[in-house]
C-alpha positions in Angstrom: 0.0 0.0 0.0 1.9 3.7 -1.4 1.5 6.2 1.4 0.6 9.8 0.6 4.3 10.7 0.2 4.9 7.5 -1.7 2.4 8.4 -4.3 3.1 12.0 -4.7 7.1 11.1 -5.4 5.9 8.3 -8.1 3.6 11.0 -9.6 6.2 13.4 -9.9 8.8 11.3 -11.6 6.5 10.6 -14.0 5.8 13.7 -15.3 9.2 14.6 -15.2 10.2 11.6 -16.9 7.4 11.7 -19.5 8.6 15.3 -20.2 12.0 13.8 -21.5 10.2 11.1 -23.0 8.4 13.8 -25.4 11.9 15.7 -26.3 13.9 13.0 -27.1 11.0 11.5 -29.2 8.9 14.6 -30.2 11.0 14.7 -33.7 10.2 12.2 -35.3 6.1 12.2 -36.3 7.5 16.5 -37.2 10.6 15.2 -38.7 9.6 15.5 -42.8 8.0 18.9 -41.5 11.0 19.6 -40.0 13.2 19.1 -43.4 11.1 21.4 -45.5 10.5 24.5 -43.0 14.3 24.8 -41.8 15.9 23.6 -45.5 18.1 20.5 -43.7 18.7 17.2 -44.8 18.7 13.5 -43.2 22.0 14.4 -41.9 21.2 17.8 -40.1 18.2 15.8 -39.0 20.6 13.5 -37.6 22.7 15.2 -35.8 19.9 17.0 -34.2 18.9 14.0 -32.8 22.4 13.0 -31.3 22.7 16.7 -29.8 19.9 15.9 -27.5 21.7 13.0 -26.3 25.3 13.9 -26.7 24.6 17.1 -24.4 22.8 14.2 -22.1 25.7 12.2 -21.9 27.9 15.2 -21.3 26.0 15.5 -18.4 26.0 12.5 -16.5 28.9 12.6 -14.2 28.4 16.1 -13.3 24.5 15.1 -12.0 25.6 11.8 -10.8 27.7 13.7 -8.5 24.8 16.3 -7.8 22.5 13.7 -6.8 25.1 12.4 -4.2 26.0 15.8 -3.0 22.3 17.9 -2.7 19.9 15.0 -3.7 17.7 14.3 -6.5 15.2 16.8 -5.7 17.1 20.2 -6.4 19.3 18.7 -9.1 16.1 17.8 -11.0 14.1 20.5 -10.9 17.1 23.1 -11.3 17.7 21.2 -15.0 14.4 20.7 -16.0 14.6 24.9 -16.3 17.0 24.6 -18.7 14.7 22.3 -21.1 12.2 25.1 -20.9 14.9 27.0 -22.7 15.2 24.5 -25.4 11.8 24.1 -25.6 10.9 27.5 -26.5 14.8 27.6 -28.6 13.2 25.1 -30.6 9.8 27.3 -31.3 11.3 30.1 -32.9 14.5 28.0 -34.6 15.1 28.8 -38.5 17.9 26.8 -39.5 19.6 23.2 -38.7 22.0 25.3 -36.3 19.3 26.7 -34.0 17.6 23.3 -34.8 20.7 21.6 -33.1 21.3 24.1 -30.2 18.0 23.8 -28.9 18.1 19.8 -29.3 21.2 20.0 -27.3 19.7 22.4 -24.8 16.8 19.7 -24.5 18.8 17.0 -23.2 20.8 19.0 -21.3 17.6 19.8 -19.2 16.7 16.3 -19.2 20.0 14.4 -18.4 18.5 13.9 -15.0 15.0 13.3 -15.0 16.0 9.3 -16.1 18.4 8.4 -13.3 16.4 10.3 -10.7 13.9 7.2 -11.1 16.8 4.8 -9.9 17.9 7.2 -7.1 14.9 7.7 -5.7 12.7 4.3 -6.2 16.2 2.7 -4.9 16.0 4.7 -1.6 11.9 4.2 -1.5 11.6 0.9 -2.4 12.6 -2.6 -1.2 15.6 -3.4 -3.8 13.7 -6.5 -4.6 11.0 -4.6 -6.4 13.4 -2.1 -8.1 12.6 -3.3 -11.3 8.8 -3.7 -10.1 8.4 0.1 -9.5 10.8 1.3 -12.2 8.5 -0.2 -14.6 5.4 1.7 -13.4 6.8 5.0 -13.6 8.9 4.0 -16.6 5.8 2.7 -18.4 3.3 5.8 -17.0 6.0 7.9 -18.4 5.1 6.7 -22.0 1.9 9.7 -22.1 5.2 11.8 -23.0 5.9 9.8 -26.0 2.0 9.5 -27.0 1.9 13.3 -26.9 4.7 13.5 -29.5 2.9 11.1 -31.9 -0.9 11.6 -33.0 -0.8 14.6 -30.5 1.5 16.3 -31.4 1.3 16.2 -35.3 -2.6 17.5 -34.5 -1.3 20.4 -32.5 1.1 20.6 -35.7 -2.2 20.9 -38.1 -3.8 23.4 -36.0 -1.2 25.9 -34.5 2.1 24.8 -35.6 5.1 22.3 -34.2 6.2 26.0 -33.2 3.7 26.9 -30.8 3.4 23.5 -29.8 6.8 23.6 -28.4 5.6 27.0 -26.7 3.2 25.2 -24.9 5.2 22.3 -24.1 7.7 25.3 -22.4 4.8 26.0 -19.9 3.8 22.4 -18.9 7.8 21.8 -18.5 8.0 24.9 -16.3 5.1 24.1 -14.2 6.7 20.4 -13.4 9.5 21.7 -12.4 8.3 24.0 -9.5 5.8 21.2 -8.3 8.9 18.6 -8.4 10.8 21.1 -6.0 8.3 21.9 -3.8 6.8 18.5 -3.2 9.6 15.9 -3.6 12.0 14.8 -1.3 15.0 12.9 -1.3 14.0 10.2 1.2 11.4 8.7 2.9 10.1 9.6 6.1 11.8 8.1 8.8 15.1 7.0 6.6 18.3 8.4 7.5 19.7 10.4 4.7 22.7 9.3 3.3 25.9 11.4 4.3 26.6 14.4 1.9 29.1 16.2 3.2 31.7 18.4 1.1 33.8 16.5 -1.0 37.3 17.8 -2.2 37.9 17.3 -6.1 40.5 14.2 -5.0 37.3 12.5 -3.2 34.7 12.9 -6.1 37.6 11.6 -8.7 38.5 8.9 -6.6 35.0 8.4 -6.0 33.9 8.3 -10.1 37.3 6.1 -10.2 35.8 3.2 -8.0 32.4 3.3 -10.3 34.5 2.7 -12.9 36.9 0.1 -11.6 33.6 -2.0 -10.4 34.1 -5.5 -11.5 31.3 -6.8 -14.2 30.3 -2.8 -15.2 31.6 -3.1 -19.2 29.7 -5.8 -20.0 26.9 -4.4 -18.7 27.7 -0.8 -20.9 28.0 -2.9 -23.7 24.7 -3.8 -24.4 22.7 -0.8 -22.9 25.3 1.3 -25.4 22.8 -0.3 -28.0 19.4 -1.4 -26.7 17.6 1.9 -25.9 19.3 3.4 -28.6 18.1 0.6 -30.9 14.4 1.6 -30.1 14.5 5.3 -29.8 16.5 5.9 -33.2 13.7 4.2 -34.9 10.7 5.0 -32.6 11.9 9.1 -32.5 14.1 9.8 -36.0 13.7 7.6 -38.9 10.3 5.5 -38.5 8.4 9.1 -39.7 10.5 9.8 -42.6 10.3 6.3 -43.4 6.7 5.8 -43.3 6.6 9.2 -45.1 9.3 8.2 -48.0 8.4 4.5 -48.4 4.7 4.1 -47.7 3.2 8.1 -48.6 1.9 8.5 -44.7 0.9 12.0 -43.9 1.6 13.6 -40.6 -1.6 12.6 -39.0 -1.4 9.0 -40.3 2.2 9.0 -39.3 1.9 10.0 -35.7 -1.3 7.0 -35.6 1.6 4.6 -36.0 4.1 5.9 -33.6 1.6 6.3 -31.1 0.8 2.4 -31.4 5.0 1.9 -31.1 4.9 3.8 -28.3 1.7 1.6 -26.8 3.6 -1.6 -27.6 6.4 0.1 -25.7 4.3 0.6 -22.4 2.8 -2.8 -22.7 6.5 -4.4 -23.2 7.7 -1.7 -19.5 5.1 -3.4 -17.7 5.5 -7.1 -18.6 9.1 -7.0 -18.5 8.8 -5.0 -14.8 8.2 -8.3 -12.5 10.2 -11.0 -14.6 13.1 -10.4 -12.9 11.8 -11.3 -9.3 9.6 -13.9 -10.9 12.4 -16.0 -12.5 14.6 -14.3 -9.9 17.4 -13.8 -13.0 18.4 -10.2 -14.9 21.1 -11.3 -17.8 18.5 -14.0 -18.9 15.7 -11.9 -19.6 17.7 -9.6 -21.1 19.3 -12.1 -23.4 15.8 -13.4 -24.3 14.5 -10.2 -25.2 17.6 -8.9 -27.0 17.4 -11.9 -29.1 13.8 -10.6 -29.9 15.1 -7.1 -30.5 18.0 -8.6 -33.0 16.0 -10.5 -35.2 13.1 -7.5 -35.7 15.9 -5.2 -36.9 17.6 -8.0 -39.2 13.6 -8.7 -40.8 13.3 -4.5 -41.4 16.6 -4.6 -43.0 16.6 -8.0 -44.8 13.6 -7.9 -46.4 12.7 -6.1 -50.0 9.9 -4.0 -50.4 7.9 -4.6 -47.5 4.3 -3.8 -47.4 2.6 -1.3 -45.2 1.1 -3.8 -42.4 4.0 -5.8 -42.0 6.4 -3.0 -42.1 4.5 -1.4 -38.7 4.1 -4.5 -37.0 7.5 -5.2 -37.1 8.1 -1.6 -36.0 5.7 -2.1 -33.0 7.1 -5.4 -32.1 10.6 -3.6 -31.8 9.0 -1.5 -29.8 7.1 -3.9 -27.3 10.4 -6.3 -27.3 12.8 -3.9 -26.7 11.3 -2.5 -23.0 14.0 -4.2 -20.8 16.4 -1.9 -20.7 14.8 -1.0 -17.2 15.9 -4.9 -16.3 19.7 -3.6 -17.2 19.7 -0.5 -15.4 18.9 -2.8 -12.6 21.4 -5.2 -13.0 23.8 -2.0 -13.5 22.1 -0.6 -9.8 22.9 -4.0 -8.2 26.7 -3.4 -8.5 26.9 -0.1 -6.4 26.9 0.7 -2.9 24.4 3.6 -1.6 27.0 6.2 -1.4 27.8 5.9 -5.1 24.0 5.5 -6.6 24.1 8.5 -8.3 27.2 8.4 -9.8 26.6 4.8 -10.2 23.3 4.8 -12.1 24.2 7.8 -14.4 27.7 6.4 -15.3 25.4 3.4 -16.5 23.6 6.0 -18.2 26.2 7.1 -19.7 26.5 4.1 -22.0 22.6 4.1 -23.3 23.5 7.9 -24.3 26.4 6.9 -26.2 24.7 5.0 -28.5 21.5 6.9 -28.7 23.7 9.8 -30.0 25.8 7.3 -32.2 23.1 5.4 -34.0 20.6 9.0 -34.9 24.6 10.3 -36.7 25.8 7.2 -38.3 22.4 6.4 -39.7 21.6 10.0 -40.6 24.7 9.8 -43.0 23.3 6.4 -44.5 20.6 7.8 -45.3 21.3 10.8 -46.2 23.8 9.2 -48.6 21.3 7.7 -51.0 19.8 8.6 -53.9 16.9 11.3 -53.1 14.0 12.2 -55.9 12.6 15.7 -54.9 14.0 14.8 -50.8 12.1 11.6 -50.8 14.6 8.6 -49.5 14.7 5.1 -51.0 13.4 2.1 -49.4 17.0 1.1 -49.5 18.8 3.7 -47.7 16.5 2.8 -44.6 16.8 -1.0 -45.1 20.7 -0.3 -44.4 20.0 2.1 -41.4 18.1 -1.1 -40.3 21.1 -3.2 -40.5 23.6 -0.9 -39.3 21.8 -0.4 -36.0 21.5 -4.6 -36.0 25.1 -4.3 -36.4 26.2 -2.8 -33.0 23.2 -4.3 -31.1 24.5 -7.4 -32.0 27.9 -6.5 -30.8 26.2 -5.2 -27.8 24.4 -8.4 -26.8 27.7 -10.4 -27.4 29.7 -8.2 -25.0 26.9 -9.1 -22.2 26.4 -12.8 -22.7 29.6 -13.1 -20.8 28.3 -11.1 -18.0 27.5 -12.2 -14.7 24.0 -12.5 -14.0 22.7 -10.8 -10.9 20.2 -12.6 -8.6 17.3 -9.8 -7.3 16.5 -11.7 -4.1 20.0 -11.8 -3.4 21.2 -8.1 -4.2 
């Protein structure tokens, strides 16, 4: 049974997480939109996409260090101001360098809305059901990505993608006062942890023992790829795609990402208890990145794929792909309570990497082929496809020699 102050921490970390959810996704339905009004190509495109994760990642260490220092609560709702900014950046940008700067900006504001979860379910929760509880605010959090699909490109149609980002600006603002004013960083009755000043020796030698923890690489190495795998479909290139390939318009286009966002909720909250049910992490992983694997190879493989089984197979990556919540676990397990933050967000680190790899690298691919009055060949996608296949498969190699982690026994 959640208690009062339970539920009003749970509620709050879902708007702020669904907030990030709906700027690192809201390009994609606006994306073809985006090409014609700001005169940019796939690669522009691209590389707007890896801003917002790049300044993420820049982040990490820096609020992993926050979090241990002055606690979730201030270090989240101080950021969050600064994807206001980008928010209303983005409204009035007119070429792919404002386009960038306010992507950056974006994720810059939300590099801590994520980890913040894992902080503070961690030091509210039994550890047993981490995952449990991760998965409901993980999974809630998905209204952010359903506002940047069929919402959003109907707020497009009637005012604008510009003054829907103005709007968005307000909401954003408004969560981050409420986030200060009613969060806090533990529960009643729980000792804090210690935060007392640290000298720059301390906080390297303390981001020095994250790093050194035995069993962490492996770990990096597939949630490097398995987010990343997802969202570089789900928020760049499943909208130009769908545009280019099939002759979807915006409306049409944001119907289909909303049901790949709805197979991903579904897939949060059935991969959410399997990990105390089968009382295993690695193996669920492997299962479901084995489903993740061969849904990229069948996009990528297979010629002139028809309408229907091109978005199934879109949804299904969607739905299959939901454990990376089950890693960030496994990545939690390994770290004491004094390092959690610095801890969970040097995990993070890793599913930033990629997610600002994969939207460059296949922005170039596609960019690189043959275009017909800006409109992309089937082709050039089927090899963004493979390429992201490519390092997810390396990914998933890496962690099959990891060792698994037991959540009854962590």
């Amino acid at each position: 049974m959640l208690t009062p102050a339970a539920l009003r921490l749970l509620l709050l970390l879902i708007a702020v997480t669904a907030a990030s959810q709906f700027y690192r996704t809201s390009g994609g339905v606006i994306a073809p939109e985006l090409m014609t009004d700001l005169r940019i190509g796939p690669e522009v495109l691209g590389l707007a996409s890896s801003a917002f994760f790049l300044s993420l990642g820049v982040a990490q260490i820096p609020v992993g260090i926050l979090f241990d220092r002055v606690g979730a609560r201030r270090t989240v709702s101080g950021m969050t101001l600064i994807a206001v900014l980008g928010a209303l950046l983005h409204a009035v940008a007119d070429s792919g360098t404002m386009l960038v700067l306010s992507r950056a900006l974006l994720g810059l504001g939300s590099a801590a809305s994520f980890m913040s979860v894992v902080v503070l379910c961690s030091r509210w929760f039994p550890r047993d059901r981490l995952s449990l509880t991760l998965s409901w605010v993980f999974a809630a959090s998905q209204i952010g990505i359903f506002l940047a699909t069929t919402p959003m490109a109907l707020g497009t149609a009637v005012i604008g993608w510009r003054w829907t980002f103005v709007a968005t600006a307000l909401a954003t603002a408004v969560i981050a006062g409420v986030f200060f004013w009613l969060v806090r960083d533990d529960p009643p009755g729980r000792t804090p942890p210690p935060r007392e000043p640290e000298t720059l020796r301390q906080i390297l030698l303390g981001i020095r023992e994250v790093w050194r923890t035995p069993g962490l690489g492996r770990i990096l190495a597939v949630h490097c790829f398995t987010y990343a795998s997802m969202v570089t479909v789900l928020g760049l290139w499943a909208g130009p795609y769908l545009s280019d390939v099939h002759g979807l318009d915006a409306v049409a286009r944001g119907n289909v990402l909303f049901a790949m966002a709805a197979a991903q909720l579904v897939g949060i909250l059935f991969y959410g208890p399997l990990d105390r049910l089968f009382n295993t992490r690695k193996w669920i992983v492997i299962a479901g990145g084995s489903g993740t694997l061969l849904t990229l190879l069948l996009l990528a493989l297979l010629p002139g794929l028809a309408l229907v089984p091109a978005i199934v197979l879109m949804v299904m990556l969607c739905g299959i792909t939901s454990y990376s919540l089950i890693v960030v676990a496994h990545g939690r397990s390994l770290f004491p309570d004094h390092l959690a933050g610095r801890g969970v967000t040097t995990v993070n680190i890793a599913q930033v990497v990629g997610s600002a790899f994969l939207p460059i690298l296949t922005g170039f691919i596609v960019g690189a082929g043959p275009a017909d009055a800006l409109v992309r060949p089937e082709s050039a996608y089927r090899l963004a496809f493979g390429a992201i296949a490519f390092f997810f498969a390396l990914g998933l190699a890496t962690y099959l020699t990891a060792k698994d982690v037991k959540p009854r026994q962590s």
